[in-house]
Structures are given as C-alpha cells and as structure tokens.
Biotite code that builds the C-alpha atoms (Angstrom):
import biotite.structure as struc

atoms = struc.array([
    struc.Atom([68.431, 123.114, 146.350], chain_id="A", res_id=1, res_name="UNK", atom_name="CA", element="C"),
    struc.Atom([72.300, 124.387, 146.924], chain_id="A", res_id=2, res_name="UNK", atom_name="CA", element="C"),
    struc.Atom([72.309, 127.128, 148.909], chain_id="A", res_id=3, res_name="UNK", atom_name="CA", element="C"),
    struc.Atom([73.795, 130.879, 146.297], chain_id="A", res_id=4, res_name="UNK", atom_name="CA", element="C"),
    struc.Atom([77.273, 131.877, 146.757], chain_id="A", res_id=5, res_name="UNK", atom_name="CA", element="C"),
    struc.Atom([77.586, 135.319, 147.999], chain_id="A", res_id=6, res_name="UNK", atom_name="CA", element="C"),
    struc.Atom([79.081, 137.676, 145.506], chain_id="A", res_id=7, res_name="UNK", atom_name="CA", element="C"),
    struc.Atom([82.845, 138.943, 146.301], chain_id="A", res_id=8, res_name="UNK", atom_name="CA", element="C"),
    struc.Atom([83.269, 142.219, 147.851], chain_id="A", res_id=9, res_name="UNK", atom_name="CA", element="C"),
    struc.Atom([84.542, 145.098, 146.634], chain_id="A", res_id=10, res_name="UNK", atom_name="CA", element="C"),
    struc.Atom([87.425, 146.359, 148.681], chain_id="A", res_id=11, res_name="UNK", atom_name="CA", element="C"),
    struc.Atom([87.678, 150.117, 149.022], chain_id="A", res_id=12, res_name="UNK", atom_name="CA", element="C"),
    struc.Atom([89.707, 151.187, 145.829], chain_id="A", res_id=13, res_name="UNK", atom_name="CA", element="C"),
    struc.Atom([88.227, 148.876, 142.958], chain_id="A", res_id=14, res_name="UNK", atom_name="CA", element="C"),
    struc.Atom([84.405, 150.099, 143.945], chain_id="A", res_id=15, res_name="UNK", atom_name="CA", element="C"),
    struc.Atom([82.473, 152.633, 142.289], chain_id="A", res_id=16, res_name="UNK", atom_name="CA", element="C"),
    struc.Atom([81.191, 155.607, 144.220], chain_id="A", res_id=17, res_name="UNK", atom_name="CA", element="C"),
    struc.Atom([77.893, 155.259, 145.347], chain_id="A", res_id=18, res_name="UNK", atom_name="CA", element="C"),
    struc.Atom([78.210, 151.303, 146.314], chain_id="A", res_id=19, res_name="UNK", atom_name="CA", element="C"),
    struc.Atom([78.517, 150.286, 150.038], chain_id="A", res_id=20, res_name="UNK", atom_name="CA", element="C"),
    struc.Atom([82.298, 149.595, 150.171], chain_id="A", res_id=21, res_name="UNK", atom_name="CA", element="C"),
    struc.Atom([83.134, 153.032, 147.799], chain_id="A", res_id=22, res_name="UNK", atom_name="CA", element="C"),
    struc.Atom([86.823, 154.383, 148.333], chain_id="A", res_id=23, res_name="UNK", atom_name="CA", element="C"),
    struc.Atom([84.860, 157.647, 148.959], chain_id="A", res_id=24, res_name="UNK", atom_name="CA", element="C"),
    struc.Atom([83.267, 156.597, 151.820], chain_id="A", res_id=25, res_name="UNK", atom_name="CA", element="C"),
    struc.Atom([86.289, 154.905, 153.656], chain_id="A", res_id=26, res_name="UNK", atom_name="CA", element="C"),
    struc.Atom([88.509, 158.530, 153.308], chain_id="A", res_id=27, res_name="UNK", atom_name="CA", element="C"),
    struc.Atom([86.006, 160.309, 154.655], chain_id="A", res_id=28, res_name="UNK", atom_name="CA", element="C"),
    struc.Atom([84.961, 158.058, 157.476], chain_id="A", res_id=29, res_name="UNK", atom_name="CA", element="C"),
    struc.Atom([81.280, 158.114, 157.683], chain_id="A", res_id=30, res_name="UNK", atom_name="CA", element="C"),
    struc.Atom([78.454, 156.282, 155.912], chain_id="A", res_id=31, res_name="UNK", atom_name="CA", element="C"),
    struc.Atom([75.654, 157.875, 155.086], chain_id="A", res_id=32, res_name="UNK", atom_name="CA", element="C"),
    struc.Atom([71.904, 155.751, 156.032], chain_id="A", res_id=33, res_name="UNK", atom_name="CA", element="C"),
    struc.Atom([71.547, 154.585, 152.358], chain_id="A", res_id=34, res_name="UNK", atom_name="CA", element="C"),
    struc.Atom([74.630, 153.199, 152.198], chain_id="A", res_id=35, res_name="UNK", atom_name="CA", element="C"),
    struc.Atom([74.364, 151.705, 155.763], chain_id="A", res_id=36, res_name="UNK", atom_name="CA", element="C"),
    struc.Atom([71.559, 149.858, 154.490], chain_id="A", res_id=37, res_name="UNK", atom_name="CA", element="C"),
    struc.Atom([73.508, 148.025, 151.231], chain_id="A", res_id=38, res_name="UNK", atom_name="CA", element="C"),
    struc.Atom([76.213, 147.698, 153.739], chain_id="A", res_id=39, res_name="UNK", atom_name="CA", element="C"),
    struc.Atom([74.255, 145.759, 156.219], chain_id="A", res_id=40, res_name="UNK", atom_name="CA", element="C"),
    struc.Atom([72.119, 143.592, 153.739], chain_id="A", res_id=41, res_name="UNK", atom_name="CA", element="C"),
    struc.Atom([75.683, 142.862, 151.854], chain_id="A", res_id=42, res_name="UNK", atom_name="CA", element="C"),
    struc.Atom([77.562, 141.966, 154.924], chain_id="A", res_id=43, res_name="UNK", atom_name="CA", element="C"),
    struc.Atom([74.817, 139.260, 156.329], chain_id="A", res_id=44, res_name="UNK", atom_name="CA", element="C"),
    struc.Atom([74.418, 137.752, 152.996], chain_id="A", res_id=45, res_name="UNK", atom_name="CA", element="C"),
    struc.Atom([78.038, 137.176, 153.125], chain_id="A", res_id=46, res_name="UNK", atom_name="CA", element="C"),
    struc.Atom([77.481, 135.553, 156.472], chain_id="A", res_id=47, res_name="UNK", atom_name="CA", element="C"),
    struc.Atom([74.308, 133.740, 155.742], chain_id="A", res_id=48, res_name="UNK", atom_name="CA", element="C"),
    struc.Atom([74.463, 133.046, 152.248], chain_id="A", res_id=49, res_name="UNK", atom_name="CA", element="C"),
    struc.Atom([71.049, 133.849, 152.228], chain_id="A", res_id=50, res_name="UNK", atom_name="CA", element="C"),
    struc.Atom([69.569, 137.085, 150.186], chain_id="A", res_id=51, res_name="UNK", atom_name="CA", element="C"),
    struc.Atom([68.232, 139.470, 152.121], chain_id="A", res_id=52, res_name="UNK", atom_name="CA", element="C"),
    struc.Atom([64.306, 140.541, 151.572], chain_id="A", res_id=53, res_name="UNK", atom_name="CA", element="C"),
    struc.Atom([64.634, 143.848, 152.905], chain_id="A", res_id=54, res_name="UNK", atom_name="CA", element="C"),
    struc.Atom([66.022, 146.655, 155.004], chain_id="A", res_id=55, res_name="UNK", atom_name="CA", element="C"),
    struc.Atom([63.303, 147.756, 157.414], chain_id="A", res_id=56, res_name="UNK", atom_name="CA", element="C"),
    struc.Atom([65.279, 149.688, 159.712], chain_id="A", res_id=57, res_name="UNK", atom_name="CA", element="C"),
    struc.Atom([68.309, 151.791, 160.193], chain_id="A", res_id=58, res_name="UNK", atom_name="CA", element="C"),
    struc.Atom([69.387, 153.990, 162.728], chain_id="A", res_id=59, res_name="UNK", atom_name="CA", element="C"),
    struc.Atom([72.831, 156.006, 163.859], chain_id="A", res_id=60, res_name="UNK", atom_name="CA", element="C"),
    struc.Atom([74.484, 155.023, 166.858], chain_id="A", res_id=61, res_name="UNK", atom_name="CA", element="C"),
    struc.Atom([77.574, 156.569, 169.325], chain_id="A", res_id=62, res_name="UNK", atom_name="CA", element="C"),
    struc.Atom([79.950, 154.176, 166.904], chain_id="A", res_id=63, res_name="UNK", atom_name="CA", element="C"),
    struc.Atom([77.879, 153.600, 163.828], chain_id="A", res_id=64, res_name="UNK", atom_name="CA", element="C"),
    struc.Atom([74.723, 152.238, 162.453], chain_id="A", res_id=65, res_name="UNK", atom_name="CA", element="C"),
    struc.Atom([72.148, 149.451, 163.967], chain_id="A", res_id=66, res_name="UNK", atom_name="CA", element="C"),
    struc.Atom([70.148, 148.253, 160.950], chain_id="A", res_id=67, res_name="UNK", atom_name="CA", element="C"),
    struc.Atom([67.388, 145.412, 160.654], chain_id="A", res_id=68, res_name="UNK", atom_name="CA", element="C"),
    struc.Atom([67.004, 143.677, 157.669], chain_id="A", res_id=69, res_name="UNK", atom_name="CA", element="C"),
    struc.Atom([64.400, 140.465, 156.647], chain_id="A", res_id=70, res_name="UNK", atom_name="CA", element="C"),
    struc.Atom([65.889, 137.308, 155.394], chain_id="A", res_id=71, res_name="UNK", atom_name="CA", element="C"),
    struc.Atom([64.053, 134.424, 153.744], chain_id="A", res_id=72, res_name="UNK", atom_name="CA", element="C"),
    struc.Atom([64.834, 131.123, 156.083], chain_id="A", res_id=73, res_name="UNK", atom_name="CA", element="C"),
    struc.Atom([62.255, 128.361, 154.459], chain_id="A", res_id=74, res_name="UNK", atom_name="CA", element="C"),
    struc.Atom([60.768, 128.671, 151.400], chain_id="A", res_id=75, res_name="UNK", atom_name="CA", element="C"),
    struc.Atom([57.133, 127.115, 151.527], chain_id="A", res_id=76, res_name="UNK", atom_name="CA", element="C"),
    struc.Atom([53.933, 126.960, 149.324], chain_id="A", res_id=77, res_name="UNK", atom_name="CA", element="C"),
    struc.Atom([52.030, 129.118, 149.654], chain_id="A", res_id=78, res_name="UNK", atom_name="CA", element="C"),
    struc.Atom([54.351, 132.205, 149.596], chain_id="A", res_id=79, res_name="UNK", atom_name="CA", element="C"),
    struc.Atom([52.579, 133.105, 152.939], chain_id="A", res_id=80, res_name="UNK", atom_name="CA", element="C"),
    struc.Atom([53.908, 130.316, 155.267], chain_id="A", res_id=81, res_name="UNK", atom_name="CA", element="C"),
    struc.Atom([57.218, 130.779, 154.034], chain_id="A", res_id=82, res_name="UNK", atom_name="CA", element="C"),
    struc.Atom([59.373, 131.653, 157.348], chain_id="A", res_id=83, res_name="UNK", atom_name="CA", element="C"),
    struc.Atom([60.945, 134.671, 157.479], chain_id="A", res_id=84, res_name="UNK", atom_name="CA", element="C"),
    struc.Atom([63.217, 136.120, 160.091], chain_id="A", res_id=85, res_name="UNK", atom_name="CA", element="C"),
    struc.Atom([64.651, 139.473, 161.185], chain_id="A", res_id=86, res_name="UNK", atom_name="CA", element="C"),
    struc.Atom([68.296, 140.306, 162.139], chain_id="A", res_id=87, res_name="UNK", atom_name="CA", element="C"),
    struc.Atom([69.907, 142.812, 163.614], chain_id="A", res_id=88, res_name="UNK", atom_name="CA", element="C"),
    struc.Atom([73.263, 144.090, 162.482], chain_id="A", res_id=89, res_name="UNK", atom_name="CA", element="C"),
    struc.Atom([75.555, 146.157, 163.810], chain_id="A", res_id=90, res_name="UNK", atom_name="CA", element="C"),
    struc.Atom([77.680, 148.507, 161.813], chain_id="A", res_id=91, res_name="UNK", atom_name="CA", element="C"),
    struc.Atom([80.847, 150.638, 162.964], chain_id="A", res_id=92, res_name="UNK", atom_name="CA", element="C"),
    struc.Atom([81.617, 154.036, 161.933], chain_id="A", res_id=93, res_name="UNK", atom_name="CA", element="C"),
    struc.Atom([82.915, 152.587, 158.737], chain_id="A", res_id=94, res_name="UNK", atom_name="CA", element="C"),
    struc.Atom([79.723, 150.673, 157.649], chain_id="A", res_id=95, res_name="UNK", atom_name="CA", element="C"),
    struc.Atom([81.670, 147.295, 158.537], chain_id="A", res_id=96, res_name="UNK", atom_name="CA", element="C"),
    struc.Atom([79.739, 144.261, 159.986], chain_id="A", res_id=97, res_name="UNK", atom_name="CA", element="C"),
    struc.Atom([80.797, 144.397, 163.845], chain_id="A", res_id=98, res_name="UNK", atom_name="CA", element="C"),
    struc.Atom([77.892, 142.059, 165.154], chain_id="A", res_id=99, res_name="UNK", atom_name="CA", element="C"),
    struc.Atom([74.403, 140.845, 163.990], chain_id="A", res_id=100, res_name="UNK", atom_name="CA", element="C"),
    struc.Atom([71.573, 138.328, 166.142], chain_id="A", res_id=101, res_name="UNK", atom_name="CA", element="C"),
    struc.Atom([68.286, 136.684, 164.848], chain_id="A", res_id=102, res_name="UNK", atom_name="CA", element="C"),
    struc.Atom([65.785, 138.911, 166.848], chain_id="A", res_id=103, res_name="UNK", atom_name="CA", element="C"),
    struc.Atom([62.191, 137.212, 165.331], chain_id="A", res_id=104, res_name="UNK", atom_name="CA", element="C"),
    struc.Atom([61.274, 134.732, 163.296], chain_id="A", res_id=105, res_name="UNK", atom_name="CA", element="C"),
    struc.Atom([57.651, 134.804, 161.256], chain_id="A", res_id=106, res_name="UNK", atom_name="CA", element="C"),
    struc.Atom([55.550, 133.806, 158.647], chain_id="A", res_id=107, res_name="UNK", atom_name="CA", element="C"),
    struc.Atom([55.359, 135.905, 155.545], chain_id="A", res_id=108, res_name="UNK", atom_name="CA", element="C"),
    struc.Atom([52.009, 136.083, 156.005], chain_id="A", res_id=109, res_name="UNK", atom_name="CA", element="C"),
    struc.Atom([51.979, 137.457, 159.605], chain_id="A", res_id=110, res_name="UNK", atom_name="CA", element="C"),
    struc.Atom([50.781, 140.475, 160.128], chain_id="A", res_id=111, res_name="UNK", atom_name="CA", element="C"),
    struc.Atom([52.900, 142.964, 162.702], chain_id="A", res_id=112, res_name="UNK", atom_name="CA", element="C"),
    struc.Atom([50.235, 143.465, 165.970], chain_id="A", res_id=113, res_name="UNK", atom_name="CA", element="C"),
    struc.Atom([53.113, 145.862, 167.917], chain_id="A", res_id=114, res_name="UNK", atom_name="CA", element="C"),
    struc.Atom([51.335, 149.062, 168.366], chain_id="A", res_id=115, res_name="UNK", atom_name="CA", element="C"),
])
C-alpha cells in the first residue's frame, strides 16, 4: 500500500487563525497547548508520512513545548496487534519541530501497567 503524502504547510501569512502555523501566533511569539498539540502531530507527519493517532501529552518547557503523540507503524488484523509507537517531539517557543525520538513501541491492544 503507498505510503499518504503529507499535506503542505501553511506558512505564517496564508493560515487561518486558530490553525497551528496562524500568522497570529508567530507575531506574538507563543503557542498556546492546543495549538502545540496540531503543531506537533503536523510536524511528525511531515517527517514520517505517517498520520498520527493521537496527542497524549503536552507540556511547557524553558524554550517551548515537549509533546507525545501515537503513530500507527504496522497495520495488522485484528486491530489489536496492530503496532503502535510513541514519539516524542520537541517544540521551540514558536511551536516549530526542533527534535523528536521513538520512545515505545506497542500493541494496540496493550494495556499501560506504569502506575
């Protein structure tokens, strides 16, 4: 199966306010979490060309935003042994892509045993 193209991105001025690259956003400087969040699923799916899942996590740093977000890897039947996997991306002040790593890989079936 080919693998989806990732769709362009929207450079500051040609975005509408409210999406992750919004002219708004770059004037002022600062990202808000939500925003973070499309920022960091956009930016790996760029990388990847794989669609992120989810967003489970976001948090502010000293220079931006650290966010996690769940990407389908293999496809399987039944949904359940598909393989998932976790990344985490880091964000600058700006809500631009400065780093990500694969942190876990899982079955979507797995259930999380951390306390």
């Amino acid at each position: 199966m080919p693998a989806e193209r990732p769709p362009k991105r929207r450079s500051g001025a040609g975005a509408r306010a409210g999406e992750g690259g919004g002219a708004a956003r770059r004037r002022s400087g600062k990202t808000s979490a939500a925003q973070a969040m499309r920022s960091a699923a956009e930016q790996l799916y760029e990388l990847l060309g794989r669609r992120p899942e989810s967003v489970s996590a976001v948090q502010p740093t000293e220079d931006g935003w650290v966010a996690n977000v769940e990407v389908l890897e293999l496809e399987r039947i039944p949904e359940t042994t598909s393989v998932m996997a976790s990344y985490r991306v880091t964000l600058d002040k700006e809500g631009d892509l400065v780093g990500y790593e694969r942190v876990q890989r899982y079955t979507r079936g797995q259930i999380d045993r951390r306390g």
